[in-house]
C-alpha positions, 0 to 999 in steps of 0.5 A, a space after each residue: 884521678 889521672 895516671 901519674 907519669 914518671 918525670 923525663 928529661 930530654 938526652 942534652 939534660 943528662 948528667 953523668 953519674 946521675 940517675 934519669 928518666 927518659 924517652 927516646 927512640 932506639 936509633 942504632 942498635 948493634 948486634 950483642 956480644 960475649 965479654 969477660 968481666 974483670 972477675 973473669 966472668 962472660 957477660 953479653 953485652 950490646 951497644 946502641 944509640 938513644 935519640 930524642 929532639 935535643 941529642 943522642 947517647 949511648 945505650 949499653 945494654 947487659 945480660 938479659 937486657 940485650 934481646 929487650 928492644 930494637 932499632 926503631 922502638 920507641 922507649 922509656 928507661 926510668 931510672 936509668 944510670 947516666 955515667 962518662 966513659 972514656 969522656 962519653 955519656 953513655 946510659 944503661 939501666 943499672 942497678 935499678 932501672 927499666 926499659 919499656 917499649 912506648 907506642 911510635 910516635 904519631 906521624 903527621 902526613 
């Protein structure tokens, strides 16, 4: 029986306030940061960007999450948090979601 994979949708499909899986490759990745949470706790936190064929999005990563990929990998987050910042999709893993890296694409020469 073939390995089933998780369904993807491409970045242009991508609904706000909607959970999604995607593969994409981690185009930009800026360096994380410490914040304070609105209880007064310190969170780090690093922003980056996600592409594939059809657009790019933002990608917040929280916590243990930041040291996960870098720019240039390839990923797949599966059931990650799609959500409208400041009139911005932006996607981060949520709740429930995960990261993982994916083999480069093949290149044609």
């Amino acid at each position: 029986m073939p390995e089933s994979k998780p369904p993807a949708t491409f970045i242009s499909d991508l609904k706000p306030s909607k959970m999604a899986t995607i593969e994409a490759t981690v185009s930009e990745l800026r360096p994380a940061r410490e914040i304070s949470t609105r209880d007064g706790r310190k969170a780090k936190v690093r922003n980056g960007r996600l592409k594939d064929q059809t657009g790019e999005i933002l990608l917040i990563l929280w916590g243990s999450e930041v040291n996960l990929v870098e720019q240039g990998d390839r990923v797949r987050i599966t059931d990650g948090w799609v959500k409208d910042y400041q009139g911005r999709p932006q996607m981060s893993l949520g709740r429930s979601g995960k990261i993982e890296k994916l083999a480069p694409s093949p290149t044609t020469d």
